[in-house]
C-alpha positions as CSV (number, residue, x, y, z in Angstrom):
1,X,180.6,78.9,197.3
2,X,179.1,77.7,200.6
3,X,175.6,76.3,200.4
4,X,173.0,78.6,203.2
5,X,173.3,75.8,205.7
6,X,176.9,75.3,205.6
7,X,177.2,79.3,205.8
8,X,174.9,79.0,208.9
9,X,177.0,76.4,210.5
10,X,180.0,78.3,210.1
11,X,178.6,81.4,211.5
12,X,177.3,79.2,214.4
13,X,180.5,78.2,215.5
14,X,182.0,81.6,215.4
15,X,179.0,83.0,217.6
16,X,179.8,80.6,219.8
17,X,183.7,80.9,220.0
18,X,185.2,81.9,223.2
19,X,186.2,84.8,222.3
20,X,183.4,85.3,219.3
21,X,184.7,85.2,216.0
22,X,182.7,87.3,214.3
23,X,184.5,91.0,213.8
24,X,187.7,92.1,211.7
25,X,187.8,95.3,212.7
26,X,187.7,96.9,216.6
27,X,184.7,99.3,216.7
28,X,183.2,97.2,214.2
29,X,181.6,93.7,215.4
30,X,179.8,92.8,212.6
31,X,179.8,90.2,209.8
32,X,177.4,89.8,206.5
33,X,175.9,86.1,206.2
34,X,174.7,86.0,202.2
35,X,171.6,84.9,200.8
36,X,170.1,84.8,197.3
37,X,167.6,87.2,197.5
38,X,164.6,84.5,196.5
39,X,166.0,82.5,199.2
40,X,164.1,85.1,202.0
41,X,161.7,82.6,204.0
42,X,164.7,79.5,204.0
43,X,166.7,82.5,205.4
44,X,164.4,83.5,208.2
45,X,163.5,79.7,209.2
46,X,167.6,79.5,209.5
47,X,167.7,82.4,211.2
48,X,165.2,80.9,214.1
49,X,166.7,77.6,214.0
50,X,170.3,79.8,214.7
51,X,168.6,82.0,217.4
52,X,166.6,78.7,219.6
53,X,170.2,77.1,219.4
54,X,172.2,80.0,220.4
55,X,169.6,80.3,223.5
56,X,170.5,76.7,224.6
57,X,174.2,78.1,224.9
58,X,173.3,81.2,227.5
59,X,173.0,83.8,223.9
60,X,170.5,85.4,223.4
61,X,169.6,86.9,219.6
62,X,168.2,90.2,219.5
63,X,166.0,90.7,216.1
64,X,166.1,93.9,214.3
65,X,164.6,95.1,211.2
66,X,165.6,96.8,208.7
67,X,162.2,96.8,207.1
68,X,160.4,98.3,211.0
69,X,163.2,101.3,211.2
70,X,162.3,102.1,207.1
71,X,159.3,102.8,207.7
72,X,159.4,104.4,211.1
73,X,161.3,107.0,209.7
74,X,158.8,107.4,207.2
75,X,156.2,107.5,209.4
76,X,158.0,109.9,211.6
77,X,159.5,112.4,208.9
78,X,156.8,113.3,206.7
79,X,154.6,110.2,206.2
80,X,153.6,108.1,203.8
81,X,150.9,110.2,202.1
82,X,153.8,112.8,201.5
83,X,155.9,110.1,200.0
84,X,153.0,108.5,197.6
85,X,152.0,111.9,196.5
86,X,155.8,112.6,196.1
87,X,155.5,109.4,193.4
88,X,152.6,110.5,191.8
89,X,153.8,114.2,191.2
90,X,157.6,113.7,190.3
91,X,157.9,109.9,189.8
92,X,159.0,106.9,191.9
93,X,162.9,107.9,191.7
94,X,161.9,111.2,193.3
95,X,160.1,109.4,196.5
96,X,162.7,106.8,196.3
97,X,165.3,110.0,196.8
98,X,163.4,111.7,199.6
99,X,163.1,108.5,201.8
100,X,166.8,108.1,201.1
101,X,167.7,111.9,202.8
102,X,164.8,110.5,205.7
103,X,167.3,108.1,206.2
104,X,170.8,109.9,205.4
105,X,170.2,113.2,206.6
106,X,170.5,114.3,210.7
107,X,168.0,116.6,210.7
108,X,165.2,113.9,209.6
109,X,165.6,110.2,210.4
110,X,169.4,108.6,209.8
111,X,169.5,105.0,210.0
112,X,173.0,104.8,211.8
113,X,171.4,106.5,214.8
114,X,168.1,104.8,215.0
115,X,170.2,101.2,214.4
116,X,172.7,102.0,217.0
117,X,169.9,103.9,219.5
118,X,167.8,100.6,218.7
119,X,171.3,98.2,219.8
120,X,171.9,100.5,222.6
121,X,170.7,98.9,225.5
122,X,172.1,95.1,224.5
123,X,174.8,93.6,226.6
124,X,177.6,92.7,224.1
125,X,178.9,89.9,226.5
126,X,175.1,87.9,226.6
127,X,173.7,88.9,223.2
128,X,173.8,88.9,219.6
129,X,171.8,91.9,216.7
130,X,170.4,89.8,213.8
131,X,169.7,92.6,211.2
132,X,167.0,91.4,209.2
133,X,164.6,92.4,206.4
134,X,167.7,94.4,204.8
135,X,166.1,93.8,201.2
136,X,163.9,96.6,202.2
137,X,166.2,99.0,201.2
138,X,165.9,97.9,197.5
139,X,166.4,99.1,194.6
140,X,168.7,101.6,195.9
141,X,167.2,103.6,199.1
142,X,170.3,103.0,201.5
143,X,173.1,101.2,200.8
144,X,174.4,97.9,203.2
145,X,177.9,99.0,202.7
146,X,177.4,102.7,203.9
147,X,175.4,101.6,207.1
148,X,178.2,99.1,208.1
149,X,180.9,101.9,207.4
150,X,178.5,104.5,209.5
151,X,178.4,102.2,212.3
152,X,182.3,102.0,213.0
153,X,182.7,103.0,216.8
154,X,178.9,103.3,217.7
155,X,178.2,99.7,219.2
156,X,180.0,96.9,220.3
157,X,177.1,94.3,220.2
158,X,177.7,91.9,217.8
159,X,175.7,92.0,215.0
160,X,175.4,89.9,211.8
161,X,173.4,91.6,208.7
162,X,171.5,89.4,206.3
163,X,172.3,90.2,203.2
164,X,169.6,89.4,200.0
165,X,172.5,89.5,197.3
166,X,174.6,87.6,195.0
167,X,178.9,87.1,194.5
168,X,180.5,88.8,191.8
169,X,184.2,88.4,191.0
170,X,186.1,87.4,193.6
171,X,184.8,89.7,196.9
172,X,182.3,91.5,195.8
173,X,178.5,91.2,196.8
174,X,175.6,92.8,194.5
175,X,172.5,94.0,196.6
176,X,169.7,92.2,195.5
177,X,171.3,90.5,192.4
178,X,170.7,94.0,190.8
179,X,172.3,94.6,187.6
180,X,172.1,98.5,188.1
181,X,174.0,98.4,191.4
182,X,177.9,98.4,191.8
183,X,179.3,95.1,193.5
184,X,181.7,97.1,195.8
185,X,185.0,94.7,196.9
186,X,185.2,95.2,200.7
187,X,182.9,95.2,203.1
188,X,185.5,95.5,205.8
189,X,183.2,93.1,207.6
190,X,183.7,89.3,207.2
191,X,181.4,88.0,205.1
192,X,180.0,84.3,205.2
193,X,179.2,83.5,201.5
């Protein structure tokens, strides 16, 4: 296993590629850099360093998060106060549930759309998405692998998720180092690790 900076190295060079490096699949430019999740602020001050050294070479990074579109579509389905008292009638599983449809369902808030609305207007040949703040979506509100999967075809910006999570077996990445969470194999992305 990699250590973080020789993972960010290797991701560097690959940004940087003429063509980039990055994507596996057509339709799909993205890759997964991996973190351990109590690794968050090393992540982030990498992350920067990455971004002010992209710059220098005419790329410019493009910072989303994860965390900013969870709780917009909070804010814009039903709101908080319907979510705490949500919690406090039925349970946090429950609330956890109903943000989870905010997020899944079309008729209230699906991340897929608001990610790819947010990616939109980037030019794929000057600039890079930097999904951040993905440990958000713990313990189990929306799941990495189904937001990669429900991006196919929607962008062509390339994009690299930072993922709080640890290796299990030989290709398989659990979200947040949860032990109630399924490692699944493939990503379909490739995955700096």
């Amino acid at each position: 296993m990699l250590s973080l900076k020789d993972r960010f190295d290797l991701l560097e060079r690959d940004l940087t590629a003429k063509p980039i490096r990055i994507a596996v699949h057509q339709g799909l430019p993205f890759a997964i850099l991996r973190y351990e999740p109590n690794t968050e602020w090393e992540l982030r001050r990498r992350a920067r360093l990455l971004a002010t050294k992209l710059h220098a070479q005419g790329i410019e990074v493009v910072t989303i998060s994860l965390a900013d579109l969870l709780w917009e579509a909070i804010e814009k389905t039903e709101g908080l106060d319907a979510v705490a008292q949500l919690e406090r009638e039925r349970g946090f599983e429950a609330a956890q549930e109903q943000v989870t449809t905010y997020l899944s369902d079309k008729d209230w808030f699906p991340l897929p759309e608001a990610l790819a609305q947010r990616m939109k207007s980037l030019d794929p040949k000057k600039q890079v998405a930097f999904l951040m703040r993905a440990g958000s979506m713990a313990p189990a509100i929306y799941q990495m692998s189904k937001l990669l999967e429900e991006m196919q075809g929607r962008t062509t910006v390339p994009a690299i998720l930072f993922y709080p999570g640890i290796v299990e077996g030989d290709s398989g990445l659990r979200f947040m180092g949860s032990p109630d969470r399924d490692a699944p194999g493939s990503y379909r992305v490739k995955i700096y690790s």
